[in-house]
N, C-alpha and C positions, 0 to 999 in steps of 0.2 A: 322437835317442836318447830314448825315455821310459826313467829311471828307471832306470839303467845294472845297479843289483840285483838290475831285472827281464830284462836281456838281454833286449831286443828293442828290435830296431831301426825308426826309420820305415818303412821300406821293407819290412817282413815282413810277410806275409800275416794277416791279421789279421779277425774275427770284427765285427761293428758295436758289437756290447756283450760283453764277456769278461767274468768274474770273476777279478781278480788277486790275490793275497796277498802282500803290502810285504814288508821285512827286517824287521819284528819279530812280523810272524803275522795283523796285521788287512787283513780282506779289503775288498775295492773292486771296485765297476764300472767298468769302463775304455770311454769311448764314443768311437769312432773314426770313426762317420758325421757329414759335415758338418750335418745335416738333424735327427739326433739331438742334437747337441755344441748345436746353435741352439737347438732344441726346448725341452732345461735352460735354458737361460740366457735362453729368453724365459718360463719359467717361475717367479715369483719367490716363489709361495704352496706350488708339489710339490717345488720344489727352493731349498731356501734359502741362502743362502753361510755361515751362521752357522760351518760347519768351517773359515774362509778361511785363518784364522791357527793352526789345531791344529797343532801341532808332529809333522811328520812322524815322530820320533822320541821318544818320550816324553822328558819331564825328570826328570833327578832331582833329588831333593829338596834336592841341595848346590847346584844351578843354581839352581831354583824362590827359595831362600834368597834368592842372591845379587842375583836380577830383585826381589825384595820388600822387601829392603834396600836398594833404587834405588829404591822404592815404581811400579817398572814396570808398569802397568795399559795396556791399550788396550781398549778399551769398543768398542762399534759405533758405525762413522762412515761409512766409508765403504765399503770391499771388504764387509768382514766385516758387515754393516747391514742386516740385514730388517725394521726397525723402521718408527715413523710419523716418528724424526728422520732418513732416509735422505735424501729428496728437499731438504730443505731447506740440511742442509748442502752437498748434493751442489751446490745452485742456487750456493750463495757460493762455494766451489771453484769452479766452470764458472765465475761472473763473473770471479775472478782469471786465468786460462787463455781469456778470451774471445777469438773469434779475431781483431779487431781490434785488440785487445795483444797479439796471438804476432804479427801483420803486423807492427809496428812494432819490433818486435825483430829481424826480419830483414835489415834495414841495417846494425845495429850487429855481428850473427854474422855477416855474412856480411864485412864488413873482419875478422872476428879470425880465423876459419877463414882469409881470403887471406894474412892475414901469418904463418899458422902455416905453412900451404901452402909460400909463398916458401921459408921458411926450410927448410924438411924436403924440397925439391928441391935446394937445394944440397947441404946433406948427400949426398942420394943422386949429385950431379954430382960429388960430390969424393971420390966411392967408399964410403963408411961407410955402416953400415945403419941403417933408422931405424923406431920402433916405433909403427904408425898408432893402437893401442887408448892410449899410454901417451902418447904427443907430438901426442895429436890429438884423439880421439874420447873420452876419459876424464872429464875435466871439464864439457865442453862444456854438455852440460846440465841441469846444476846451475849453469852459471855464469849461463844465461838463464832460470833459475828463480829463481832468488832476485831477478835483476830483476824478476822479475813478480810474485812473492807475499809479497818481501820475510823472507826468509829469516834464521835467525840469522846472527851474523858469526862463523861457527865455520871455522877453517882447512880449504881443499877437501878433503886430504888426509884427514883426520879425520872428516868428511863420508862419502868415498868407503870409511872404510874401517867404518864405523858402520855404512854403509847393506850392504855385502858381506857383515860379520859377520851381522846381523841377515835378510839371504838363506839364508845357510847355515845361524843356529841353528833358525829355522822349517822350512824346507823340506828338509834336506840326513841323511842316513842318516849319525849320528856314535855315536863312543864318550862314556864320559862326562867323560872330560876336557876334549876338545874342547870340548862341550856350557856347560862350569862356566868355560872360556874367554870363550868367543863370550858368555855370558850376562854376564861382569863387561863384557866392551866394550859390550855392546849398554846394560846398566843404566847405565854412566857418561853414558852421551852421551844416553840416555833423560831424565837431571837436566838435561841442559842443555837440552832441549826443554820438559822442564817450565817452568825459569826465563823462557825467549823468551816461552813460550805466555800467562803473566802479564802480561809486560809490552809485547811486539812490537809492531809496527804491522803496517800490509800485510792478508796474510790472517787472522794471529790476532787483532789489532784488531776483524775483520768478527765473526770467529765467537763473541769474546766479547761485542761490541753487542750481537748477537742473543739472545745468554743461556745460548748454551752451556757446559756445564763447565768448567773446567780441562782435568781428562780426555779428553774430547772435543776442543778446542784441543790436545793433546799428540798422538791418535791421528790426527788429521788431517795434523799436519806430518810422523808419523812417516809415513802414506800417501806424502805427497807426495815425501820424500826418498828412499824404497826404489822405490818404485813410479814416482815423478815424471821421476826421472832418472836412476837406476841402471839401471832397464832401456833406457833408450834408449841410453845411452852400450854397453849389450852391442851395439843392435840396430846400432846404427852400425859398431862393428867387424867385426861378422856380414856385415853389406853388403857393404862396402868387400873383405872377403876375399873373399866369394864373387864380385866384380866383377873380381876380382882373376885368376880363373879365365874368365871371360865375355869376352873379346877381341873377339866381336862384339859385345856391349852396349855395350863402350866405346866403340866405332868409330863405334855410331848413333848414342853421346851427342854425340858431339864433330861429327858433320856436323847434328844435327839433325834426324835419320828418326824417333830416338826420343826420347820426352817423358820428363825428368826424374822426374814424377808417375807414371807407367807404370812406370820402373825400381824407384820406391822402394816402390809395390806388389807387385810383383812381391817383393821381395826378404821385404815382410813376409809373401807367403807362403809363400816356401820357407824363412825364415832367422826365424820370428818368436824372440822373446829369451824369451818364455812361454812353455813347450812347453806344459804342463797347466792346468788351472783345476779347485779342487774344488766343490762342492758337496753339499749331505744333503736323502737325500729327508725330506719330511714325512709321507708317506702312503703307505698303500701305492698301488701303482699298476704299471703297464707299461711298458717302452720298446722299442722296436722289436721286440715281442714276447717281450719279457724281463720275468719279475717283477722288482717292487724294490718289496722291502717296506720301511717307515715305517724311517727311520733309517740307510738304505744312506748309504755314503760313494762318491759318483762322481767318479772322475777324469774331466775333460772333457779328451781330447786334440786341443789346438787346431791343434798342428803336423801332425796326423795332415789332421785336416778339413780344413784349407790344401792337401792333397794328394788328395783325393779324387773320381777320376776323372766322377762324375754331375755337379761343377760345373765343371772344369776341363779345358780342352780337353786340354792334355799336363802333365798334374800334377807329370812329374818336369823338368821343364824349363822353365827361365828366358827366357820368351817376356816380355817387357814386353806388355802391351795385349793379352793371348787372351783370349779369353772365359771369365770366371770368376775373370781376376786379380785384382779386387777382391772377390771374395764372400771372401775369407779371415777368420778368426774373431781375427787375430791383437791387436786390444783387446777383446773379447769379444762382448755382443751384449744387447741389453735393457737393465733399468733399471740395469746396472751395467758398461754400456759403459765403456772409458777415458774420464775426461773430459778427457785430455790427447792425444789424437789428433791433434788439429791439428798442438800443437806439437812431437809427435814428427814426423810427417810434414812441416813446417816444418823443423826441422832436417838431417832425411834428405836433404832436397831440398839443400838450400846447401851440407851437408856432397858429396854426390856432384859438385855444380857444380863445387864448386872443387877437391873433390882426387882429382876421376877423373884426371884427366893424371897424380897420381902413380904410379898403377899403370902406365903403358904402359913397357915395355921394365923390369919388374922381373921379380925371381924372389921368390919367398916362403922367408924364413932359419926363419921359425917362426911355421909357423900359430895360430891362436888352441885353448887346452885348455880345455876345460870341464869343470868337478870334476861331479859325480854330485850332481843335486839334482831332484827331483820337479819343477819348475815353472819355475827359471830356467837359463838358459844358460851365462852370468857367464864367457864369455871374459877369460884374462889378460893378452894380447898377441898382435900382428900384425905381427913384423916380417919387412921386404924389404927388400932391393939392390939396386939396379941395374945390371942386365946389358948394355946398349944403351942408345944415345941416344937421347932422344925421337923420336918421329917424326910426321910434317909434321900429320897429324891434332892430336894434344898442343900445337902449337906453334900450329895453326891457332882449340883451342880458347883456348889462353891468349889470341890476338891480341883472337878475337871478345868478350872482355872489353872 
């Protein structure tokens, strides 16, 4: 779904660049070509991300208050960064997330993923349903994030629900209550990022060595909590549901036809947890035969692109390994690629390992809902039942453990 305000759906015929008008009247380029969506986003001087964090819904002034009485700033660091400080921070983020520290992290997720596993198959053996976003995929990666960047010691809970509020007050089409809501949670838990970003060790230790702000130190960790591991704990429910539907993916995973690394590709192209990314042009200029004068706001649609038949042999369909399942746009593309790609894809991988067997022989009690927001997906649960008892595949993959 881009943009549920907008009523249109992926799957509708769709123009390579449209002009759309949001729920409050300002208008956008909406670009739905894989080749166009690339073109912005290797573009960092005609298309700049400076709009990364514009509040899809304007603030009002009792909100704006309440964010400046938390003295809430975020400066350019990282998404939002067209500066000369972009690359530099970007390099000490990438060192923290290096992939020979996301390797080493996979020993230790992959015993906690098994023992959650264990446990959420008996449930399901002893008839009770069990909920794979809530008892499974929720935390997870925040909890191997803070291994690695050294994170404040703030309860998960409070974590997960900072980093949600803070999806929805940017990106999500609200009234102004809501709005004056989401802005006192997002300001309180903003102070506590302040205080860590003073004194932490880990990542905020690197970025103050270096000389960065305060500010800078706050907008970096706020990147890493919303963006670090809130979307991937969506992408992982996203998966696991739609596997959930794929009975022949499961059947490959488990004899070994098909590569783990191929499923979870595949999944970020049909299921990524980003549907859009924005961008503003600088200049005037063209795109796929389209003016866009100096200042245009573009929606890049990356779930769209992920689906676009010139690079994808069968776009609506979950083939693991066709050709083109990896050209997907789902961390973006250029100098502000995810720099946490690995260790989503690291997690995808250990999370399907070990809890593809839960799926086999269930039914789905309640798919996952996602509220109406411009760019994130933010499923709230997945739960299933079990209808049937494992079979010899499931059993076959448990044994090959």
């Amino acid at each position: 779904m881009l943009f549920r305000s907008w009523a249109s759906e992926v799957e509708a015929p769709w123009p390579d660049v449209a002009t759309v008008t949001d729920h409050v009247g300002v208008p956008h380029l909406v670009v739905t070509r894989h080749a166009l969506v690339r073109e912005v986003l290797a573009d960092p001087v005609a298309y700049r991300p400076d709009n990364a964090l514009d509040a899809v819904t304007p603030m009002p002034v009792t909100a704006l208050r309440v964010l400046a009485g938390h003295r809430f700033r975020l400066p350019p660091t990282l998404a939002n960064n067209s500066g000369a400080s972009h690359p530099e921070i970007r390099s000490i983020v990438a060192g923290a997330l290096h992939p020979a520290r996301v390797a080493a992290q996979r020993p230790w997720l992959t015993a906690l993923v098994r023992d959650r596993v264990t446990r959420l198959a008996a449930t399901l053996d002893a008839g009770a349903p069990v909920d794979l976003h809530a008892d499974l995929a929720a935390d997870l990666p925040l909890l191997v994030l803070a291994r690695l960047v050294e994170l404040p010691d703030a309860p998960v809970g409070a974590v997960k629900e900072f980093a949600r509020a803070a999806l929805e007050l940017f990106w999500a089409p609200l009234d102004a209550d809501r709005q004056l809501a989401l802005a006192t949670e997002v300001g309180r838990f903003h102070r506590v990022l302040r205080d860590f970003a003073a004194t932490g060790g880990g990542l905020a230790a690197e970025l103050r060595a270096a000389g960065h702000a305060p500010d800078v130190v706050v907008g970096a960790l706020f990147f890493l909590l919303v963006a670090g591991q809130e979307t991937t704990s969506q992408f992982l429910t996203l998966l696991l549901h739609r596997l959930a539907g794929e009975p022949a993916v499961r059947t490959g995973l488990g004899t070994g036809e098909l590569a783990v690394a191929d499923v979870v590709e595949e999944g970020l192209r049909l299921e990524p947890p980003i549907v859009t990314w924005r961008r503003v042009a600088t200049e005037d200029g063209t795109l796929g035969g389209t003016a866009v004068p100096a200042g245009t706001s573009l929606v890049l649609w990356l779930a769209r692109a992920g689906r676009d038949p010139a690079v994808v042999e069968s776009p609506d369909e979950f083939r693991p390994g066709q050709r083109g399942s990896r050209r997907h746009l789902a961390f973006g593309a250029g100098a502000h690629r995810c720099v946490g790609d690995v260790l989503a894809r690291m997690e995808a991988a250990v999370v399907v390992t070990e809890a593809g067997r839960l799926l086999d022989g269930v039914t789905v009690v309640r798919p996952p809902w996602c509220p109406d927001n411009l760019t994130f997906r933010m499923p709230d649960a997945f739960v299933i039942r079990r209808t049937e008892a494992p079979g010899p595949v499931d059993r076959g993959r448990t044994a090959a453990r």
